[in-house]
N, C-alpha and C positions, 0 to 999 in steps of 0.2 A: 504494500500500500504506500502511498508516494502522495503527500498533499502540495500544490503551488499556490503561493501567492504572491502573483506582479499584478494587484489589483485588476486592472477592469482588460485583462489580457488574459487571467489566469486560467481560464479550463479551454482559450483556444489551445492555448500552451500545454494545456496538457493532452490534448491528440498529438501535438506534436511528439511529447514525450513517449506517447504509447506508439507511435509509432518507429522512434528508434529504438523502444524496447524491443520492437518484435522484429527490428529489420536485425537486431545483435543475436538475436537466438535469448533473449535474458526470457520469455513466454511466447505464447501461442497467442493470445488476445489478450487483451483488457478494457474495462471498463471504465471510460470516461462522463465523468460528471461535472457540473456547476452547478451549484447554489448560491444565492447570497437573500437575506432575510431583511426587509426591513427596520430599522430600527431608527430612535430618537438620536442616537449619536451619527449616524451618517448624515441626516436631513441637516443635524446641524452642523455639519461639516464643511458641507456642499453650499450650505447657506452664508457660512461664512465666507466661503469663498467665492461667493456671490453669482454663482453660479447654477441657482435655480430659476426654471420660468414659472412664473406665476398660472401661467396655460399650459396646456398640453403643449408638450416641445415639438418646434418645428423645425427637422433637419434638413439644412440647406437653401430653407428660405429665405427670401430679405428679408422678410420679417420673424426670424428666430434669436429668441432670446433666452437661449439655458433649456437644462435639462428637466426630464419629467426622471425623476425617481422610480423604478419598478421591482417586484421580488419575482423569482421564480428560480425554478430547478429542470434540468435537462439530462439525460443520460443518454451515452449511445457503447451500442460494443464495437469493436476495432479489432480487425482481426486480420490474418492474415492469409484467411478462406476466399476463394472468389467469389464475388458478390458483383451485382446492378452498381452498384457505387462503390468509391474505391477513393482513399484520399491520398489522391495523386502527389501533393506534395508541400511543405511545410517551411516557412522562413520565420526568420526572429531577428529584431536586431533590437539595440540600446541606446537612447537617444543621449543619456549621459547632460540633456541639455538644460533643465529646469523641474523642479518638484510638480508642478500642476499644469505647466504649459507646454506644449511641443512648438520645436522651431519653425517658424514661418513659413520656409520652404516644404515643408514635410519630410525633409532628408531621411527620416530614420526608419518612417511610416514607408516610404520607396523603398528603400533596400530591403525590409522585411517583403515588398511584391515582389521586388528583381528575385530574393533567393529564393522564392515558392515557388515563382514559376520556373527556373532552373531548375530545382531539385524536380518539378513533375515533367520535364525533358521538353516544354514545348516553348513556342512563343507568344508573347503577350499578347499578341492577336485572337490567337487560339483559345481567351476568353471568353463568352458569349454571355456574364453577368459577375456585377462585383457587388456583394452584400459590403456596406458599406458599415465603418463604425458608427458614425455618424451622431454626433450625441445633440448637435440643438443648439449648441455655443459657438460665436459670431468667429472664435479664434481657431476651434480646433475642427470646426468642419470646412475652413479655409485651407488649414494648413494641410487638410488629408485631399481635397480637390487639387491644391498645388503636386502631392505625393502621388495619383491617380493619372492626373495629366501630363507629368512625368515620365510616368511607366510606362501609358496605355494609350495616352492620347486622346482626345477627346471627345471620341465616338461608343466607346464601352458602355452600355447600358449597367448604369449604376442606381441603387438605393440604399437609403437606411430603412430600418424596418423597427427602429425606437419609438417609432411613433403609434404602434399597436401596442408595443410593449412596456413602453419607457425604458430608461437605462436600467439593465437587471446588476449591474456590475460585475460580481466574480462570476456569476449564472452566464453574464453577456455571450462569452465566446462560444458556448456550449448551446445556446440558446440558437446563435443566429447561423453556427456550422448548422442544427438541422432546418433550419428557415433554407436555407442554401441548397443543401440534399434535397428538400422538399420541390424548390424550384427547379432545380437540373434533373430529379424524378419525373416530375409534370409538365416540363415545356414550359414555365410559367417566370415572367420577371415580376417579380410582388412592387404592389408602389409604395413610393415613398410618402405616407401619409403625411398630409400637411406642410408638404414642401413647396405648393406655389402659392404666392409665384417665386419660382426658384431665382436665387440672388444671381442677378446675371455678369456679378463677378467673378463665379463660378465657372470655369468653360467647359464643366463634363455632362455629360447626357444624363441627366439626374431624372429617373421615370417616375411620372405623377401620377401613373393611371396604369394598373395593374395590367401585362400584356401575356399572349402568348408566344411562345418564341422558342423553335427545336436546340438545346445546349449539350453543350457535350462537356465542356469545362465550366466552372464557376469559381468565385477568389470570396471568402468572407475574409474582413479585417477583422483586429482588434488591438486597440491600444492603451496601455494602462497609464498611471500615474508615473512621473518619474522618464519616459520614453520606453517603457515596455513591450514593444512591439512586436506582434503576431499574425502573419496571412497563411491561409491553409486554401490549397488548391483540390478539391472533387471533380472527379470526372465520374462518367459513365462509363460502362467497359461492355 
């Protein structure tokens, strides 16, 4: 048993983990979880850092201001059996840049996509959706559209999907890896609830209105406190 905690990264980070277990021979499979539970001390954490919206969060919008708080728990098994779905491949890097804010450019938020999609052998094109982090704050869904357009360019059909859920934090990565599976299962790119009108300083393809669309690969983010960063590539097989 093996617990992570790099905040609001922590249980993407841990498929990644489970999956260099099984690629070392250390098991056969594992089970991957997030949770994280509401409580009076994060709201006032978040609060203090002035970093909550008063509305439901709207990621990507001009008009978004902070996050909406949510609890929940996700579990998946990881294994190293053939399956419909297969996670193709895992990046991580460390922004080393500031306690609560990521840099400008998204430098840290990029390199975590350049090495997932390396490690899953293909090219950034070979995307066809990017579950995005996306939390609702004016600074850090800047700097992940800077990170995105970067990589990908600006034609990737991207969303956040916080705005069903709100920010689950330690639960987040574990939460929107199966938002992710689910959409490259179904054909389906989920919208980004309450993103328009999307800030058009943004120059990524931010989808407002739930589509259908044949995928083969998909990227969910996730990024913690600190620059704790984590993108995990699924494919279909």
């Amino acid at each position: 048993a093996l617990a992570i905690s790099t905040a609001c990264s922590s249980s993407a980070k841990a498929f990644a983990a489970a999956r260099r277990a099984i690629r070392a021979g250390r098991c056969d499979a594992a089970v991957v979880a997030g949770v994280d539970s509401l409580a009076l001390s994060t709201l006032h954490g978040f609060r203090a850092l002035q970093l909550l919206s008063a509305q439901p969060c709207r990621p990507f919008s001009s008009q978004r201001a902070g996050i909406s708080i949510g609890e929940a728990a996700a579990v998946a098994l990881v294994s190293g059996e053939p399956s419909d779905i297969c996670l193709a491949g895992a990046g991580e890097s460390s922004d080393a840049h500031h306690m609560s804010t990521p840099p400008a450019d998204g430098a840290g938020a990029a390199r975590a996509m350049r090495a997932a999609v390396a490690d899953a052998g293909i090219d950034a094109a070979a995307i066809g959706y990017i579950n995005l982090h996306g939390t609702g704050t004016p600074v850090n869904d800047a700097a992940e559209a800077a990170a995105v357009l970067a990589v990908f360019g600006g034609a990737t059909p991207a969303s956040s999907t916080k705005g069903f859920t709100g920010h689950t934090l330690g639960a987040a990565g574990a939460v929107e890896s199966l938002i992710a599976i689910h959409a490259l299962r179904n054909g389906i790119i989920p919208a980004n609830l309450g993103g328009a009108p999307v800030d058009p300083a943004l120059a990524i393809d931010i989808v407002t209105q739930t589509r259908e669309s044949p995928l083969s690969f998909v990227l969910s983010n996730a990024f913690g406190f600190g620059g704790s960063n984590c993108a995990l590539v699924f494919a279909r097989t």
